[in-house]
C-alpha positions in Angstrom: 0.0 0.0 0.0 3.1 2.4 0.0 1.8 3.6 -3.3 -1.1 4.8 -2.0 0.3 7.2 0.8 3.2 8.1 -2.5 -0.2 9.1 -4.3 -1.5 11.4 -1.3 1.8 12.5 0.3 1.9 15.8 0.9 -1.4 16.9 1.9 -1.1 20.0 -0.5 -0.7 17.0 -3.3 -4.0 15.8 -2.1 -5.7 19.2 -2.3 -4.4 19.5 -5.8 -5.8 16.4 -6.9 -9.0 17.1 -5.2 -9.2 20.5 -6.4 -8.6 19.4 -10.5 -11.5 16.9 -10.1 -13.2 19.4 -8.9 -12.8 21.9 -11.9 -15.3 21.8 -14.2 -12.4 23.4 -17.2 -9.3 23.1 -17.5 -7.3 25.5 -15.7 -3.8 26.9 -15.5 -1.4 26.0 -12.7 -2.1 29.6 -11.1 -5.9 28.7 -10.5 -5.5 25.1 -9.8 -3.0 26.3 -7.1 -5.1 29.3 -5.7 -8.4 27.3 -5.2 -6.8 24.3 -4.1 -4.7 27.1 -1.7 -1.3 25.4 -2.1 1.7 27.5 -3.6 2.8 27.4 -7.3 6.1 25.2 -6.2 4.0 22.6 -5.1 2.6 22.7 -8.1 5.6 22.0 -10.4 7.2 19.7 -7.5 4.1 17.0 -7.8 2.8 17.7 -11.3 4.7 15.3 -13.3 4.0 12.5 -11.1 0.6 13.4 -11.0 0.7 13.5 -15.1 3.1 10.0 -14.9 0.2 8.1 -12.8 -2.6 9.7 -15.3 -4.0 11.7 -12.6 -3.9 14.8 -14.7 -3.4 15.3 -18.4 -2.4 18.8 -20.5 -5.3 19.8 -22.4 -4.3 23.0 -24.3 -2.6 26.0 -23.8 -3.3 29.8 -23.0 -0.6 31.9 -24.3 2.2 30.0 -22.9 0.6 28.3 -20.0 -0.4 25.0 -20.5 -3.6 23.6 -19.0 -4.4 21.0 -17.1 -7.4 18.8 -16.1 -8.5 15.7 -14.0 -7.9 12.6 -16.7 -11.6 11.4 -16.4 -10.6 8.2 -17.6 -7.9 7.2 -15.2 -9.0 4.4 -13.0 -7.4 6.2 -10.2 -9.5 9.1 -10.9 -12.6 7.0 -11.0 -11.9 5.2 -7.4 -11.0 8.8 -5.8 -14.4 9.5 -7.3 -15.9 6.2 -6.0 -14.3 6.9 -2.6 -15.4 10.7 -2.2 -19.0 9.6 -3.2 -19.2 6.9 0.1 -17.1 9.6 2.6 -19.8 12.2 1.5 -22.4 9.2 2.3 
C-alpha cells in the first residue's frame, strides 16, 4: 500500500488532486493552485508524477501556460471519485 500514501503525500498534493476533479475546465497551474490554496512550487514539485500516474493530463494551452485537467478516464480518478461519493455518504 506504500503507493497509496506516494499518491496522497503531501497533503497540499491531495488538495491539488482534489481540487482538479473538482474543476469543471481546465485550468492553468495559477488557478489550480489558488483554489486548491497550495503555492505554485508545489505545483511544479508534484505535477509530473501526477501526469506519470494519469491523474492529470495537459489539455491546451493559454498563451504560454499550459492547461491541465482531472484525466476522467484514469482508473485512479474514478476510485477517488468512488471513494469521495461513500465519505460524503
Amino acid at each position: 500500500m506504500a503507493g497509496l500514501s506516494e499518491l496522497f503525500k503531501p497533503e497540499s498534493k491531495l488538495r491539488l488532486i482534489e481540487t482538479i476533479i473538482e474543476l469543471d475546465d481546465a485550468a492553468n497551474p495559477k488557478t489550480i493552485c489558488n483554489q486548491a490554496d497550495v503555492g505554485r512550487s508545489t505545483w511544479y514539485r508534484v505535477h509530473e508524477d501526477l501526469l506519470d500516474k494519469g491523474v492529470i493530463e495537459a489539455s491546451g494551452k493559454i498563451g504560454n501556460s499550459t492547461l491541465y485537467q482531472a484525466n476522467r478516464e484514469s482508473e485512479i480518478v474514478e476510485h477517488i471519485l468512488a471513494i469521495s461519493e461513500l465519505v460524503e455518504d
